[in-house]
VMD Tcl script that draws the C-alpha trace (Angstrom):
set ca {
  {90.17 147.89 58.21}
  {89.58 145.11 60.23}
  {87.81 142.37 60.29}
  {84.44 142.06 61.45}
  {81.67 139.58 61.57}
  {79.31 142.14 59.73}
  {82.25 143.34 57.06}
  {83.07 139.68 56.14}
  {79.38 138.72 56.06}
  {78.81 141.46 53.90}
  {81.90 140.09 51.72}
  {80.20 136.53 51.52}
  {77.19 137.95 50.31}
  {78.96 139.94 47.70}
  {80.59 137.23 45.92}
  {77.18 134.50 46.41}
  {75.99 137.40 44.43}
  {78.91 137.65 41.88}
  {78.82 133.73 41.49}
  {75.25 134.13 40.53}
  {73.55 133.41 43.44}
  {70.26 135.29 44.29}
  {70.66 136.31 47.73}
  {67.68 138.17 47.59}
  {65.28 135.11 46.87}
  {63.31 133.35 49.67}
  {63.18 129.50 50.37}
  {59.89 128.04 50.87}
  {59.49 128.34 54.05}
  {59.93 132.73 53.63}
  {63.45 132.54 54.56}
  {65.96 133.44 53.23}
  {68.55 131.35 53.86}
  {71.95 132.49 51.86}
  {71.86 135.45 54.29}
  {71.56 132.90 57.62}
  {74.58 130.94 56.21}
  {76.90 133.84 55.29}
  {76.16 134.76 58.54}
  {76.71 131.42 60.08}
  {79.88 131.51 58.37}
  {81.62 134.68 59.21}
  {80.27 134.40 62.93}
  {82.44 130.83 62.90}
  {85.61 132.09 60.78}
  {86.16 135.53 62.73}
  {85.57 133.76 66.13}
  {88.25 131.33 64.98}
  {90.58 133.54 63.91}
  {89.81 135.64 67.08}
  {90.29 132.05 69.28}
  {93.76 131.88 67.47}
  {95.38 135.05 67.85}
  {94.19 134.70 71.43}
  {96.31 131.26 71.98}
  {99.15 132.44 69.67}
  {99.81 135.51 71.88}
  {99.72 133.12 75.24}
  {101.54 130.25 74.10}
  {103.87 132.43 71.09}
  {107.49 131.34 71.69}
  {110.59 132.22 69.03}
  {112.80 128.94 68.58}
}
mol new
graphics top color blue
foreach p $ca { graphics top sphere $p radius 0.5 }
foreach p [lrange $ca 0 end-1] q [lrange $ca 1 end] { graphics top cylinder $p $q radius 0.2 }
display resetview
């Protein structure tokens, strides 16, 4: 399968929930914010990796 921003969001989510983390719970201001950063953070790590394997392919050379 590969990797998506949605599937490794999802993932995130999962294991905040594992670790005890109540991803279902609201801040005070009504939001709620362990979804916004699990989203925050699979947005920036697949567009990395994505970045990456976009350089490696252009600039890939065997020594």
């Amino acid at each position: 399968m590969a990797l998506s921003k949605e599937s490794l969001r999802n993932r995130i989510i999962n294991e905040l929930e594992s670790q005890g983390f109540g991803i279902g719970n609201l801040g005070r201001d009504e939001i709620n914010w362990m979804y916004r950063f699990a989203t925050a953070i699979a947005n920036a790590v697949v567009d990395e990796i994505q970045q990456n394997a976009e350089t490696s392919e252009e600039h890939e050379k065997i020594l």
